[in-house]
N, C-alpha and C positions, 0 to 999 in steps of 0.2 A: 219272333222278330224283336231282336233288343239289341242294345250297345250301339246304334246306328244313332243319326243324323235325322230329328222330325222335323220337317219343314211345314210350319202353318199358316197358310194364306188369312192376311188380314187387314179389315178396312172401318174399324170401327162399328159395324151394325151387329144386330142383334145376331145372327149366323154366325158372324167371324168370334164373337165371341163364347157362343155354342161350342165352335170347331175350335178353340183356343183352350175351354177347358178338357175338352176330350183328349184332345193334346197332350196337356201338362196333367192328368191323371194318369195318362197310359205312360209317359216320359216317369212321372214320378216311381211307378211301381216295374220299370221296367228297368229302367235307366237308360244310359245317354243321352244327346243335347239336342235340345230343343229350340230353332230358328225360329223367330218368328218374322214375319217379311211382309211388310206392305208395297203396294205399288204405288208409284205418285209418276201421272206421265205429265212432264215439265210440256211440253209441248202445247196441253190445254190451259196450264195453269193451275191446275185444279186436281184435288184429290175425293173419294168416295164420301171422305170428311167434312170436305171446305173446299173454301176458297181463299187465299191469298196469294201475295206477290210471287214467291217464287217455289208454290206449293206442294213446300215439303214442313212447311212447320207446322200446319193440322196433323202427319203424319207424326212426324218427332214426338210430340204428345200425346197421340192415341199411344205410339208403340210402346213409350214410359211407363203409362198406365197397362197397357196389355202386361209388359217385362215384368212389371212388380206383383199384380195380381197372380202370374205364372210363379214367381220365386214362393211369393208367399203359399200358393198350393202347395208346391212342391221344394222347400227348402235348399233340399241337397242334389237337385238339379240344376246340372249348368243351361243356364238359359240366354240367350243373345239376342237382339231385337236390330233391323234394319230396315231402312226402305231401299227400292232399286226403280230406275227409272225406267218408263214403259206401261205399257198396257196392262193389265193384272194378269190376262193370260200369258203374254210373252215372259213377266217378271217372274211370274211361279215357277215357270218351264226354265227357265234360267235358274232360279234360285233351289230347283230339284237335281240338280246335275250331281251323280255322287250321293243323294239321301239316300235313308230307307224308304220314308214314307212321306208323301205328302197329303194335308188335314185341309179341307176346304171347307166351308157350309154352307147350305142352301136354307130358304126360305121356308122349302116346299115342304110340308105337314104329311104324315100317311093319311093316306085315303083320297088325300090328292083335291079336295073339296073347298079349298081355302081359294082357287084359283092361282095361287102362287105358281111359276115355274122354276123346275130346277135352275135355271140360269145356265147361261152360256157357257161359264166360268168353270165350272164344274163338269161339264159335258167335254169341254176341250183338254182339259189338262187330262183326265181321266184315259182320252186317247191319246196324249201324245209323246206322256213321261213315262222316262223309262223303271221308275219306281214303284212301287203301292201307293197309289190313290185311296184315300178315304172321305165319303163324301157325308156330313153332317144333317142330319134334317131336325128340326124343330117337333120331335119325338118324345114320349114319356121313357123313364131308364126301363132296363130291362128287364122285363119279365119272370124270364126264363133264360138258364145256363146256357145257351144253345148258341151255335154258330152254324150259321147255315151256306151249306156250298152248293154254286150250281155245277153241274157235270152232266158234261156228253162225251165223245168222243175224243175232242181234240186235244193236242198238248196244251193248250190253255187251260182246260177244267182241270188236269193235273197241278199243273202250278195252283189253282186255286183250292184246290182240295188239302194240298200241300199245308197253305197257309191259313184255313180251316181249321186245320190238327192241331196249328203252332199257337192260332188264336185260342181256341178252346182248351187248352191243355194249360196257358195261363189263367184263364177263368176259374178252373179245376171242373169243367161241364163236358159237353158231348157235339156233336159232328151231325148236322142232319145233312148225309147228302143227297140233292134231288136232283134226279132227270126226267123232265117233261117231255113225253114225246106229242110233239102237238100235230094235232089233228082240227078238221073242218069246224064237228059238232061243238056248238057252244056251251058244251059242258066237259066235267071231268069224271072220269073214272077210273078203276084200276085196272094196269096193264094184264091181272088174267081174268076181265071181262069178257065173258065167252064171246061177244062180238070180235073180239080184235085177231086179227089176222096171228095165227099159230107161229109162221116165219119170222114175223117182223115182232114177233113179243119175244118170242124167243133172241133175238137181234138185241133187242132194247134190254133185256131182261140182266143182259151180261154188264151191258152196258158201266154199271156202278163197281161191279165185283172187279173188272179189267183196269177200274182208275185204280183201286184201291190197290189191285196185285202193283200196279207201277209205281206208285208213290210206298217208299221204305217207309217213310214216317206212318203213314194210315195204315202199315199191316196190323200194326197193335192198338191203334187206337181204339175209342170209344164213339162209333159210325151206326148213327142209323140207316141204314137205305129206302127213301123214300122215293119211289117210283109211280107217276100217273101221267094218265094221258089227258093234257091240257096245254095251253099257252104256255109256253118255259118261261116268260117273266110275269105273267099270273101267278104260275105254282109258286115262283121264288117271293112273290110279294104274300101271296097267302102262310106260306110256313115261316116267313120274316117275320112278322108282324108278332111285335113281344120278344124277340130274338136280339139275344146283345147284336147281333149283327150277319149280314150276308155277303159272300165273298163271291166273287164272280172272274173269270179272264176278261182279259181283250182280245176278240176274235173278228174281227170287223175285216173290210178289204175296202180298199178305196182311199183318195190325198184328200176329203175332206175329213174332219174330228167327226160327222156324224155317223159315217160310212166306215171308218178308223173304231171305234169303239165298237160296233156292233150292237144289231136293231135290239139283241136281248139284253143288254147291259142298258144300252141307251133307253129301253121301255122300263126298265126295274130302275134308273133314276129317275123317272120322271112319274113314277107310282110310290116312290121311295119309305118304305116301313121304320126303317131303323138304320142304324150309320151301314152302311154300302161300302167295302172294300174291292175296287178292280185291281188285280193283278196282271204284269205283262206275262207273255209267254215263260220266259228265262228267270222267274221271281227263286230265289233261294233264302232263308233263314239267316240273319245273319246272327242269330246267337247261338 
């Protein structure tokens, strides 16, 4: 994913500036331009910053300082800074129309212990733009080369498997793809655990091979296939954890964002290990 359009939500707190340098590191070595967008809804008066009269001048100031901190990372990036009037969720969703990717951050820490929540903000946009979603959490860097994809069946996990390949192949790392098949037992094991049903492992067993046969880019890549039977956003937050990152679809049904993004994306942000990329259905490469 390069040459595109980064949009990154921000409001001056420690998150937004998390998601501001992930940002302007991936823009820097990627290239193309880097938006960065605050919300100010004139209606309260008031921005995530402040408060003044007709409050947009706490924004105008945060965004100066975000603009120059971003150039100075990244020199020879073009970088732009605005505010738009509205809610943060409506502003973002506006301000993504035509991106590649949109960059948020959350609060929320892995292991999920701090009591923080991912926030609203992140859960919503994530279902409702037609872009890549990246969601920020307040994480140590990465570990390990690794980009992790969740996959099951649907044309979603393709797209995200996809993006997977595109992430990790900038890294110069490897692909772990996982499909969890979950089950009752509050534990995990592996799919040819003589307990598990012959049919149905055999079912699941395909399961990775059949993404990979469909996505051209993973024929060649560098894929591990991890396969077990557990909660699918357990597994994804257990093989995350230390992972530049996990990519996942939007598979959800339903007109609200919680029901819209789907119970397995929406439980892997809110357990969230390391930066989270959702991809919609329709996601293609644009470099």
């Amino acid at each position: 994913m390069s040459d595109g359009r980064t949009v990154v939500g921000f409001d001056g707190t420690p998150a937004a500036w998390r998601a501001l340098d992930w940002a302007t590191e991936r823009v820097a070595a990627r290239g193309g331009r880097l938006d960065i967008v605050q919300a100010v809804d004139r209606r309260l008066g008031e921005t995530l910053t402040g408060r003044d009269a007709s409050g947009t001048t706490a924004a105008e100031e945060g965004l100066r300082a975000a603009a120059e901190h971003a150039r100075a990372l990244a020199p020879q990036a073009l970088v732009e800074s605005r505010w738009m009037d509205g809610p943060p969720t409506r502003a973002l969703i506006a301000a993504a129309v035509d991106a590649t990717l949109l960059v948020v951050g959350t609060d929320r820490r892995p292991g999920g212990g701090d009591g923080a929540a991912v926030g609203s903000v992140p859960l919503t946009v994530a279902a409702k733009v037609g872009c890549v979603v990246a969601v920020i959490p307040d994480s140590p860097r990465a570990a390990r080369k690794v980009v992790v994809a969740g996959v099951d069946a649907s044309p979603y996990a393709r797209s995200a498997l996809a993006l997977a390949v595109t992430e990790a192949s900038w890294l110069g790392g490897q692909v772990e793809a996982v499909h969890a098949w979950d089950v009752p037992e509050p534990f995990e094991r592996p799919l040819d655990d003589d307990r598990t049903d012959p049919v149905a492992a055999a079912r699941e067993q395909r399961v990775i091979p059949d993404a990979i046969a469909d996505v051209p880019i993973a024929r060649t890549a560098a894929i591990v296939p991890v396969m077990v039977r557990s909660n699918p956003a357990d597994a994804l937050v257990s093989r995350g954890t230390g992972a530049a990152a996990i990519v996942v679809g939007t598979r959800g049904r339903g007109r609200v964002a919680s029901s819209l993004l789907g119970s397995v994306s929406r439980d892997l942000l809110e357990n969230i290990p390391c930066p989270v990329l959702v991809t919609p259905k329709e996601w293609r490469d644009h470099g």
